[in-house]
C-alpha positions as CSV (number, residue, x, y, z in Angstrom):
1,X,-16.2,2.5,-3.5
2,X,-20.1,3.0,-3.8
3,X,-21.3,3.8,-7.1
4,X,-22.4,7.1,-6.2
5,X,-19.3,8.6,-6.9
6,X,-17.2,7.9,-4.4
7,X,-13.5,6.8,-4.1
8,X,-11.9,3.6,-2.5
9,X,-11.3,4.2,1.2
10,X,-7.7,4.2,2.1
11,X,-6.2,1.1,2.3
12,X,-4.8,1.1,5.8
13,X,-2.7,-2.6,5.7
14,X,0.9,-2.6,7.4
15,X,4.1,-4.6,6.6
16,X,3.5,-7.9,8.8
17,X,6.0,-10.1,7.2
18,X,9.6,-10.4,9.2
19,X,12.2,-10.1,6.4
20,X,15.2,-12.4,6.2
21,X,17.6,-10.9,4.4
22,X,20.2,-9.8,7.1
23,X,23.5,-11.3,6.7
24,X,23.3,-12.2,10.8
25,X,23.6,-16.2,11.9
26,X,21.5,-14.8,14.8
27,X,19.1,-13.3,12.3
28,X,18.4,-16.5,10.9
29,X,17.9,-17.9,14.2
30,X,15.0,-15.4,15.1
31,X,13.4,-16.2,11.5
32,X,13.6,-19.7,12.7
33,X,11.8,-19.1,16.0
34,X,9.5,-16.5,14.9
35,X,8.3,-18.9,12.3
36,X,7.7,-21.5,15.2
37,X,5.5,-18.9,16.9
38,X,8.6,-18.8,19.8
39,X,8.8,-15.3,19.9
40,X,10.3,-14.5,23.1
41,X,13.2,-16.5,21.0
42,X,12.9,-14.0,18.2
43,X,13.2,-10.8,19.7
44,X,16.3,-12.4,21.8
45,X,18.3,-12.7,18.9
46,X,17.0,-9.8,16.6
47,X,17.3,-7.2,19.9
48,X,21.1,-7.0,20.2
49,X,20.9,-6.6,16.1
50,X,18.5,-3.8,16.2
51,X,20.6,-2.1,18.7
52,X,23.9,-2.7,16.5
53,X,21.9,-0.6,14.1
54,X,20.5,-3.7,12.0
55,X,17.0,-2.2,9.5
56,X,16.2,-5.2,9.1
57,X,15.6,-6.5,12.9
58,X,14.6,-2.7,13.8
59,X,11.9,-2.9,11.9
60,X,11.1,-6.8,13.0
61,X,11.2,-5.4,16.8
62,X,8.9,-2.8,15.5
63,X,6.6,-5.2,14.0
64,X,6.2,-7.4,17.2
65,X,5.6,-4.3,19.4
66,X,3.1,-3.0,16.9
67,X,1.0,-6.6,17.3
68,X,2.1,-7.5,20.9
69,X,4.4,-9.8,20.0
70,X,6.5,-11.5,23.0
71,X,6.1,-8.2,24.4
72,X,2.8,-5.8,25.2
73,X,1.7,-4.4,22.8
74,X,3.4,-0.3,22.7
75,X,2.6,1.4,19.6
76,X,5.1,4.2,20.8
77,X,8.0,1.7,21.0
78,X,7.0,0.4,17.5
79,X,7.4,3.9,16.4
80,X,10.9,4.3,17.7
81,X,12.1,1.1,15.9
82,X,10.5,1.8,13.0
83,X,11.6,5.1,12.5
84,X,15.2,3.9,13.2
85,X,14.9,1.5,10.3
86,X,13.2,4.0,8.3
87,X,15.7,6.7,8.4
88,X,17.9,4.0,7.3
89,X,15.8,3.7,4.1
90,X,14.2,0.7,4.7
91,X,10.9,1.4,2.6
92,X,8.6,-1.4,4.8
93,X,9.4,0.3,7.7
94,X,9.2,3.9,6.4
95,X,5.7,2.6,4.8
96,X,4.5,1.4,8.7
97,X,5.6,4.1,10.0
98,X,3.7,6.5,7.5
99,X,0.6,4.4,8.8
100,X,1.3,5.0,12.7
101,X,1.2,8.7,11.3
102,X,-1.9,8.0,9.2
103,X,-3.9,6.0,12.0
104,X,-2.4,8.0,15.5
105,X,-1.1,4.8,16.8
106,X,1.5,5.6,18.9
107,X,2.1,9.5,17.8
108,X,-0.7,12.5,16.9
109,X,-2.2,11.9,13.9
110,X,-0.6,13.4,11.3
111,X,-1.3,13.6,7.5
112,X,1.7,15.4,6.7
113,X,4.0,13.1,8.5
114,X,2.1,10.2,6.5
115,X,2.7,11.6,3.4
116,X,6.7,12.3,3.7
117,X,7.0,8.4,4.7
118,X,4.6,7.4,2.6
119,X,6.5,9.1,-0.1
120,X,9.8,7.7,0.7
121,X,8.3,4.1,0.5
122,X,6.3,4.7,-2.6
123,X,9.3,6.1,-4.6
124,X,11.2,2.8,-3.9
125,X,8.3,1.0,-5.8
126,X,6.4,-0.3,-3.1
127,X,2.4,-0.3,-5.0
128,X,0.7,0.2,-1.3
129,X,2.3,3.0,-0.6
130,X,1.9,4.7,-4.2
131,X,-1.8,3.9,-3.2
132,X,-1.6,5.3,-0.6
133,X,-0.2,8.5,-1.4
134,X,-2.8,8.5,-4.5
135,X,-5.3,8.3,-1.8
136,X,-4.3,11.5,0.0
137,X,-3.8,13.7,-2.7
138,X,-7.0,12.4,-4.2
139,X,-8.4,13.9,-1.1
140,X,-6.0,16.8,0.0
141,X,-4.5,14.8,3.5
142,X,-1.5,16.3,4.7
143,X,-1.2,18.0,0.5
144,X,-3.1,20.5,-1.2
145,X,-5.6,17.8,-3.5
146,X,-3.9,17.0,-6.7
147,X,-6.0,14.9,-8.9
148,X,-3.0,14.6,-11.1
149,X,-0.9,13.5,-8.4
150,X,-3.4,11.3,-7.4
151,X,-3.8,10.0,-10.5
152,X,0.0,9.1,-11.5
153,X,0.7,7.9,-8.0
154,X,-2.5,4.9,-8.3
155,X,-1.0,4.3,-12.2
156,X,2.1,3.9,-10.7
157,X,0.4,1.4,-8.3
158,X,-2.0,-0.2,-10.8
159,X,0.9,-1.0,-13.1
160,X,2.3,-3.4,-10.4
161,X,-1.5,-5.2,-10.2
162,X,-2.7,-3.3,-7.0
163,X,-6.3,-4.2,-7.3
164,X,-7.7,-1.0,-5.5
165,X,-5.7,1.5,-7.3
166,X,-7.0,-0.4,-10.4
167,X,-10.2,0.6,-9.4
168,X,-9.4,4.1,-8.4
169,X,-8.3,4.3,-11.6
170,X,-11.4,3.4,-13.0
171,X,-13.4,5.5,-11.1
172,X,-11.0,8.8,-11.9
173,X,-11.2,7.9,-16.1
174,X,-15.4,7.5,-15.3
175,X,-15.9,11.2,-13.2
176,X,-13.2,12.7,-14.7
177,X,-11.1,14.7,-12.1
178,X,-7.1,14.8,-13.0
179,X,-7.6,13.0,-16.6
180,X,-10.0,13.5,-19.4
181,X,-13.4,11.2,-19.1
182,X,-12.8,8.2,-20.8
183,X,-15.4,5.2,-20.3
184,X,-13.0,2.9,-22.3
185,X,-10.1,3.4,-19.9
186,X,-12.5,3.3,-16.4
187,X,-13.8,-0.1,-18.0
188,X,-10.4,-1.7,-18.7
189,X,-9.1,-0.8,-15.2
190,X,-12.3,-1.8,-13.3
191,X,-12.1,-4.8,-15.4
192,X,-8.7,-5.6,-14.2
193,X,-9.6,-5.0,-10.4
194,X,-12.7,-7.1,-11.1
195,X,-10.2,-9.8,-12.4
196,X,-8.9,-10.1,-8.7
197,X,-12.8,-10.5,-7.5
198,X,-12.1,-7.1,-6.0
199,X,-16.0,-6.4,-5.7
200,X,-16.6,-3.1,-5.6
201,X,-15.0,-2.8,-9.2
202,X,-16.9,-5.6,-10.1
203,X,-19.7,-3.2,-9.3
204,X,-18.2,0.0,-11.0
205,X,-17.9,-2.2,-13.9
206,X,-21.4,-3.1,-14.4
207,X,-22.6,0.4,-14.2
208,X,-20.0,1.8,-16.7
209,X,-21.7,-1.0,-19.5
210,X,-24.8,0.7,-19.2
211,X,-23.6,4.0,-20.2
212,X,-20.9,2.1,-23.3
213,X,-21.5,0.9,-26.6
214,X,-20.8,-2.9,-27.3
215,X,-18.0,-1.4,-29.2
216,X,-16.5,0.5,-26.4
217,X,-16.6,-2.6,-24.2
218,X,-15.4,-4.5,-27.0
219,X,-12.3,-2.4,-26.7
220,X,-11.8,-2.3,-23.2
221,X,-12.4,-5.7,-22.7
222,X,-9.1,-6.2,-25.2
223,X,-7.0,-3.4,-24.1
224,X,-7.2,-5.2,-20.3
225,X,-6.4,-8.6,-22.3
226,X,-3.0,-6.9,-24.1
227,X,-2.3,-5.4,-20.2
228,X,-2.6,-9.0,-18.5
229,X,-0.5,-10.7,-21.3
230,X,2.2,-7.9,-21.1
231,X,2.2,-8.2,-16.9
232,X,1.8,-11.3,-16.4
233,X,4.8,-13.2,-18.1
């Protein structure tokens, strides 16, 4: 985000973590090997899983063809096992899967497709998603633009700390679109995004004090106080 009025590019960062929460011995036993960096191991005893129908190893296979993992990398074949794990409702894969759509790795690029698994992800709660999803209504991908979608789907995100939609935030309260201009609020959430050194809000920050009263930084500075103390207990 420049300070000429520009938004925070999309943040384009996939589920990389191998979850280990199947119920599986074997499971456990791929965890173990994948942690070792043994990942020929790995996708021996998460393959016969995924192909029992497992979300959890599914999306694991789709992870280690995505990043050529014990296998060459194949962004098509990391489509097809995310997208079994997805329709399964397994919101890190629907969420990579939406990015494959987002990026064309592995299928046509294809906004629309990004925003229905997108969507899925973000309404489990997932914050990068809700970004996400902020991000292409705020700039009419694959949706006719909806500042107030935009808007409610980076709260939704900012609320959970996500440091960028914090500043998105910010920048929406400082220009206006999809909520009335309010320097007090842009300040409070840049200062919250500045608060995890994310620099560009650091930046939006700065430029917002010119324009305030000591007063109105005054009161920003305290309503992002109250929001840390409530969220982080």
């Amino acid at each position: 985000m420049r300070l000429h009025r520009t938004l925070t590019p999309i943040v384009f960062i996939l589920c990389l973590f191998i979850l280990p929460i199947s119920a599986h011995a074997d499971f456990q036993a791929g965890v173990d090997a994948y942690d070792q960096g043994d990942y020929a191991t790995a996708l021996k005893e998460w393959r016969p899983l995924a192909e029992q129908g497992d979300a959890t190893a599914q999306f694991n296979l789709g992870v280690m063809y995505n990043f050529g993992q014990g296998v060459p990398q194949d962004y098509q074949e990391a489509v097809r096992w995310y997208r079994l794990a997805a329709e399964q409702g397994y919101a890190p894969a629907q969420f990579n899967l939406g990015f494959l759509y987002d990026k064309g790795q592995g299928v046509p690029q294809d906004y629309g497709a990004a925003v229905r698994w997108y969507r899925l992800a973000a309404e489990q709660g997932d914050a990068t998603p809700q970004y996400n999803l902020g991000y292409l209504y705020n700039n009419g991908l694959g949706v006719p633009q909806d500042y107030a979608q935009a808007r409610d789907w980076y709260l939704k995100a900012a609320e959970q700390g996500h440091a960028l939609a914090q500043a998105n935030l910010g920048v929406m309260y400082w220009m206006g679109p999809g909520v009335l201009q309010d320097y007090v609020q842009a300040h409070m959430w840049a200062y919250l995004a500045a608060a995890q050194n994310q620099e560009n809000a650091t930046k939006l920050r700065a430029a917002l004090a010119e324009g305030m009263a000591p007063a109105q930084i005054a009161e920003a500075q305290r309503l992002a106080r109250e929001w840390l103390a409530q969220h982080q207990k």
